[in-house]
N, C-alpha and C positions, 0 to 999 in steps of 0.2 A: 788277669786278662784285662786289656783296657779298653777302651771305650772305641778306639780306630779300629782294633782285630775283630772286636763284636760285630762292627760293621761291615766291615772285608767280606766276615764269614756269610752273614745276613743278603749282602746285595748276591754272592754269586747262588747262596737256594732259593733265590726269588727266582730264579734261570733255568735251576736241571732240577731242582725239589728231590725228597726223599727217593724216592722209588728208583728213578733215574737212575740213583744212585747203586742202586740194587742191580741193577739193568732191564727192569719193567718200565712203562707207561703211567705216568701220574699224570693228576695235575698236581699246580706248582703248591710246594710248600706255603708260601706267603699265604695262598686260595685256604689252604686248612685253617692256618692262623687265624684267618679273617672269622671261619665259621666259627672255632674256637674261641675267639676274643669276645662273641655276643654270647656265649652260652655257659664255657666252662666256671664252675662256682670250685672254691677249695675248701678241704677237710682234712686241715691238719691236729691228728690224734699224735699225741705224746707220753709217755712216761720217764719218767726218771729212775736213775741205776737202774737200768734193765740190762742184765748180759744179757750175751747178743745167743748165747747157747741153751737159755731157757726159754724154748717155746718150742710146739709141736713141730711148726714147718720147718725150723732148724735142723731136725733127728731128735730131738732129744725125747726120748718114747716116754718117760716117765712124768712130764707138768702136763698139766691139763690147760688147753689153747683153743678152744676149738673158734672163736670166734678170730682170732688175729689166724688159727687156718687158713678159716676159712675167706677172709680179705687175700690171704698171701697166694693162694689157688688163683685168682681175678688182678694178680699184681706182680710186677717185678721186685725179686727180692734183691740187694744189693749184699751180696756177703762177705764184702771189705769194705763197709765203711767206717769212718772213724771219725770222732770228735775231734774239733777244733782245740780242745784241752779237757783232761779228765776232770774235770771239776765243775759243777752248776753252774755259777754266776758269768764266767768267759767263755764258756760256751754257750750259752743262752744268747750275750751279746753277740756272738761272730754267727750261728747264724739266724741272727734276725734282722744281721745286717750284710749277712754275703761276703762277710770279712773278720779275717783272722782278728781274733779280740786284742791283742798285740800291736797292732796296728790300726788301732780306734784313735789315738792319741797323735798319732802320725797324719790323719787325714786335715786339708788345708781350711774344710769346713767341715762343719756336723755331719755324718753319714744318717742319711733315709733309712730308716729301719723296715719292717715288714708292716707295719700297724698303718702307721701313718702311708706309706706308699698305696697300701692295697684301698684305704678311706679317701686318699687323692684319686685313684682311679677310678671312684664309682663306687666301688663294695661295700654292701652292708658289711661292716666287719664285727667279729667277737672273738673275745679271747676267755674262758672259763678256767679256774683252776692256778695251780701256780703260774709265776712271772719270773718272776729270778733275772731280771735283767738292769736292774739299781735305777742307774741315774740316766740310762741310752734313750728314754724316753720314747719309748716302743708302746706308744699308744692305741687301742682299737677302738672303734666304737661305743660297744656294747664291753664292758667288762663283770659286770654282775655286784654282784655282796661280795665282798670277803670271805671265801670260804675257811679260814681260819675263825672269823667272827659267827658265822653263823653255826660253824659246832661250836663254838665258845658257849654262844647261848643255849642252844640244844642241852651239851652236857650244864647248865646252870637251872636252864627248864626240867631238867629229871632228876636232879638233888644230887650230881654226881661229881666229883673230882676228878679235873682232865687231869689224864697222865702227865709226868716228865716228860719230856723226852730224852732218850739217851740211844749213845749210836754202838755202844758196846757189845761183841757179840755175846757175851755170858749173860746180859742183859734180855735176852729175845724171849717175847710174852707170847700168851695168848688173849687177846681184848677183852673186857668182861661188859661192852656196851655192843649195843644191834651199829651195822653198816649203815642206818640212817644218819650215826654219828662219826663216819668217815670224811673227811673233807672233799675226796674223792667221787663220794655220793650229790656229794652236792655241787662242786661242777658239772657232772652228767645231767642233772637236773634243769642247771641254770642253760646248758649249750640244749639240750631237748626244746625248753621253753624258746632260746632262740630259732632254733630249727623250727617251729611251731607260727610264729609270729612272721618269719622274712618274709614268706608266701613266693611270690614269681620273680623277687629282686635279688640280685649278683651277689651272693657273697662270698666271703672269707671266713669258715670260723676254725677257731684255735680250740683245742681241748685239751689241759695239759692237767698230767695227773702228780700226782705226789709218789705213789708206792710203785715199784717195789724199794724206795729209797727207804734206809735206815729211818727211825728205831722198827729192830723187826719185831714184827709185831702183828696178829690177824685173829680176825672172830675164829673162833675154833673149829666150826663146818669147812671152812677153808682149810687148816692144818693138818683137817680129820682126814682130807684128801690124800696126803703124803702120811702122815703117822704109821701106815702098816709099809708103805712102800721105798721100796732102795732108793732114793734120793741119793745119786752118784756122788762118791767119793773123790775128793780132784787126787792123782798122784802127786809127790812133794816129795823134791829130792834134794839131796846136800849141795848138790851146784845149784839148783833152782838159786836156793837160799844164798848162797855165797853169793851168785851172780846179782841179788837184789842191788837196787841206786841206794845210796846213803840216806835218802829220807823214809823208801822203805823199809831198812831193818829199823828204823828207829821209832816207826809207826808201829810193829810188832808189838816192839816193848810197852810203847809208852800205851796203847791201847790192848796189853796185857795178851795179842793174839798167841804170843810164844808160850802161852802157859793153857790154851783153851785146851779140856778135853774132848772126847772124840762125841761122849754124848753131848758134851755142848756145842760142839760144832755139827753133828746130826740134825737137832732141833733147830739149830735157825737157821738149818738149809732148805728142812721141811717145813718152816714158818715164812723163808722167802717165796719158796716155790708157792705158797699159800697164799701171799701176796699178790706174786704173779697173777694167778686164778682170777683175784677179785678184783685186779684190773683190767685181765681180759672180758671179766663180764661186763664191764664198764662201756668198755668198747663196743662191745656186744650191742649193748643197748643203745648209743648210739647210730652203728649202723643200722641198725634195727628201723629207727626212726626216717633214717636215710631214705630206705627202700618205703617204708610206708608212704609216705611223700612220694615219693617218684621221681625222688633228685639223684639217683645214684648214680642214672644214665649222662647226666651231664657233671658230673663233679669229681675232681680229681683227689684223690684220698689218700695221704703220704698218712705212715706210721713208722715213728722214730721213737730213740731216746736220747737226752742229751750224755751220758756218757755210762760205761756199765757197771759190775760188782764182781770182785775176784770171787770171792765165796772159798775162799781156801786156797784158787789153785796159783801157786810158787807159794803159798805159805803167808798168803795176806789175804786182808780183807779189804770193803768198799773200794777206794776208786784213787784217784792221782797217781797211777799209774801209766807207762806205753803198753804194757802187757795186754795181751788179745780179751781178757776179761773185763778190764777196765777202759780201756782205749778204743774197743771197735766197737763196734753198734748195730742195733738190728733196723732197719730201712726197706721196708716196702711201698712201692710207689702204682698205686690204679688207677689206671688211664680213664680218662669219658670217652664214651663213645664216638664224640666228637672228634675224635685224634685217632692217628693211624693203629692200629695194635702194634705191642712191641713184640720186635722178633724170638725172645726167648724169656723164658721164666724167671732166669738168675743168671747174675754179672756180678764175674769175679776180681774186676779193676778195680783198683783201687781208687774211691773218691771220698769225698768232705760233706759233714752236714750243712757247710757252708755253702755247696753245691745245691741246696733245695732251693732257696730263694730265686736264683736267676732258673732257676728247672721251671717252680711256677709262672713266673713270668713267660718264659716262651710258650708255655703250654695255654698261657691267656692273652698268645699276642703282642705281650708289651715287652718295653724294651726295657732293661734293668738299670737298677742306679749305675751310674757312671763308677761307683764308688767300690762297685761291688766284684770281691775276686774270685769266688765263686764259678765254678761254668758247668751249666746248663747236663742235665744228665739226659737228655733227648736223645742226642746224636749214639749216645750209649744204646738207648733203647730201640732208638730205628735202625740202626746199621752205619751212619754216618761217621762214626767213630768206633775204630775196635777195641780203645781205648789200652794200646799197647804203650804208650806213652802217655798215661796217666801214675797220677805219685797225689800221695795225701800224706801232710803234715799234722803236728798235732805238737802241742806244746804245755808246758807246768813251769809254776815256782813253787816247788813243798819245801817248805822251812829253810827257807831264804836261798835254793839251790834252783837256778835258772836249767830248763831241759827244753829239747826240742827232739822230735820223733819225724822220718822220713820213711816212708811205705811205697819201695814199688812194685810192680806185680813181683817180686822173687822175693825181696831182702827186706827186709827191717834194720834202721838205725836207729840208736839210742846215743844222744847227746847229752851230759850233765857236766856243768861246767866247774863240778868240783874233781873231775878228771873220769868219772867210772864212763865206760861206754859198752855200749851195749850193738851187737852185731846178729842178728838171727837168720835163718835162711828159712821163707814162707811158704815153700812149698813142699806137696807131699804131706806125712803124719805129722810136719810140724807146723802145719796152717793154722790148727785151732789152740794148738797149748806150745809155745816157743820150745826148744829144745838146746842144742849145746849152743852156750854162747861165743860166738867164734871172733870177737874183735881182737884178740890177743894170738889170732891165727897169721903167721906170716904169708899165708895161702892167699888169705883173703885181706891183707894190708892196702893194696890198690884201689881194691871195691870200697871198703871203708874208709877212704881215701878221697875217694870221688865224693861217697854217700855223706862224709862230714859236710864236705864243700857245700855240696847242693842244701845240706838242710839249712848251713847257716846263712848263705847267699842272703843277702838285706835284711834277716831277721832281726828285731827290736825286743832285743830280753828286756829294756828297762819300763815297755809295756805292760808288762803280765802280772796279771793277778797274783799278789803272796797272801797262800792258804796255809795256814798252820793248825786249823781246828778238824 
């Protein structure tokens, strides 16, 4: 979306504003903004590899969530969204800049990232916890210690040897140090201490977590949670498997998943979900902090992750996938009070975590980088858009094989330019685990047809991060 349509869209809800739109009586949208631009503060909470089907308000009856619950009760849950590419470091960059990571390279000048924009505008800003964003130069404020460094010293202060790391699933432990020695404990610490200090001043803070991302691994109170309990089984079937891209059967092998047994695949599903846990209390404590203060009223509180964890299901693990475990995302967004309520609890169009930056922005009044492709998830929330004509993309290089994924509300495309492709139809029982792969369908040759077109239309394979580890 460019910088001209932004404004099209902008000058005619200064006119009829939200409600108008509904066919009730408002005042004008611009009039909320204004109130919103002096008050709204943001509270962007993150984790990494989070599938998007491991938490309470998802269905999923068996992790323990109560605190991302209970945010998700007071929030719109987005239950198609998907990352910008299944991998950490390009998606971190895309959205911290409102732009596909592919097209970082492509821009005429440096793109405004989220750090620097929100500390231009006034905001105390903080960022706690991982970065994963290299060289984009996505600076905040406030960013803290090192939480790598400060358990460095912790485990040196208790005479103890940090672990390995290793992302193997036969590999999945149980910790034999306290949660003090989390690095995850120590972002919550450092983002509390910020929340603690801002007092009446605007901010921004960021709180990004490490877990439930590999090596699995959790203090054992956590594990002891799931240990008696059916932590679900993914089904895995022989097309599953056939149907894989070429970098995923080769990812089986080479990280030995084609040979896990069932009890070791049991244990690090109930050692993930134990992760889960101790990241929701994490979060926990933060909002926690939130409402002590009396900031909640005005501060808008996104919780995402940058991309998810198969955990078994087609028969892989971790992430550089299209697959609904790797590729889509959990996304809830809570409004301030400041802002109109939105009209329903969950929205199933499909959008981009790309899409949160310019979301912030209007929700604080301002106007997004020029830069940023991203669009605004408001008009989702207020009625403005029924988001029938919304599509999210998403994009990989694994082991030198360029892909690109198309999501509209029905279908799924899978692009890999060593020829596999991939065709799924997203509705009904195959929303949450894809089912017969149908690009080799002469039924559906037209639709696959179009859906190539659309995904590669200006895409920039020679952008994209190559991930091989």
């Amino acid at each position: 979306m460019n910088a001209s349509s932004r404004a099209t869209r902008r000058d005619i809800l200064k006119t009829i504003g939200v409600a108008s739109l509904l066919g009730t009586p408002a005042a004008p949208l611009m009039a909320r903004r204004h109130i919103a631009a002096g008050n709204t503060n943001v509270l962007w909470l993150m984790s990494d590899e989070h599938s998007p089907f491991v938490a309470g308000y998802a269905g999923n009856r068996v992790v323990r969530t109560p605190h991302l619950d209970g945010l998700a009760r007071k929030s719109v849950e987005f239950s198609a969204c998907y990352t910008p590419d299944p991998i950490c470091v390009p998606a971190r960059k895309a959205f911290s800049t409102g732009k596909m990571a592919s097209n970082l390279s492509l821009s005429p000048s440096p793109c405004e990232a989220m750090g620097p924009y929100f500390t231009r505008m006034g905001f105390e800003t903080g960022w706690f916890g991982k970065q994963g964003w290299e060289d984009l130069g996505n600076r905040f404020g406030d960013e803290g210690e090192s939480c790598d460094k400060v358990v460095d010293q912790r485990f040196h202060d208790a005479g103890m040897p940090r672990p390995e790391s290793t992302r193997l699933v036969e590999d999945a432990a149980l910790a034999y140090w306290g949660t003090d020695l989390n690095e995850d404990t120590v972002a919550t610490d450092q983002a509390l201490a910020f929340l603690d200090r801002v007092g009446s001043r605007r901010f921004f803070l960021g709180v990004s977590y490490v877990k439930p991302h590999f090596p699995y691994c959790i203090q054992p109170e956590y594990h002891a949670l799931y240990a008696a309990s059916p932590v679900p089984r993914p089904r895995v079937t022989d097309a599953m498997l056939n149907n894989l891209s070429t970098a995923m059967k080769e990812d089986r092998i080479t990280f030995g998943i084609d040979q896990l047994t069932r009890a070791q695949s049991d244990f690090a599903r109930a050692v993930y979900y134990g992760m889960v846990s101790y990241m929701d209390e994490q979060v926990g404590r933060v909002l926690a902090r939130l409402d002590q203060l009396g900031l909640r009223g005005n501060t808008l509180v996104v919780y995402m992750s940058d991309h998810g964890e198969m955990l078994g299901q087609h028969g892989i693990w971790y992430k550089n996938a299209f697959l609904e475990g790797s590729a889509r995302v959990p996304l809830l967004v809570s409004l301030p009070g400041t802002l109109p309520p939105p009209l329903r609890p969950r929205i199933a169009a499909p959008v981009n975590s790309i899409d949160i930056f310019p979301t912030l922005c209007e929700a604080c009044g301002l106007q997004p980088p020029d830069t940023v492709e991203g669009q605004s998830l408001l008009p989702l929330m207020d009625g403005r858009d029924p988001g029938t004509q919304r599509v999210a993309f998403s994009e990989n290089r694994r082991r030198g094989i360029p892909s690109r994924m198309i999501r509209t509300g029905e279908y799924k495309y899978c692009y890999y330019e060593d020829g596999v492709e991939q065709l799924y139809d997203m509705r009904g029982a195959d929303r949450d685990v894809e089912g017969t792969n149908l690009a080799a369908d002469p039924a559906h040759a037209a639709l696959k047809a179009d859906l190539k077109q659309r995904a590669l239309e200006g895409w920039n394979p020679d952008g994209l991060f190559d991930d091989n580890g």
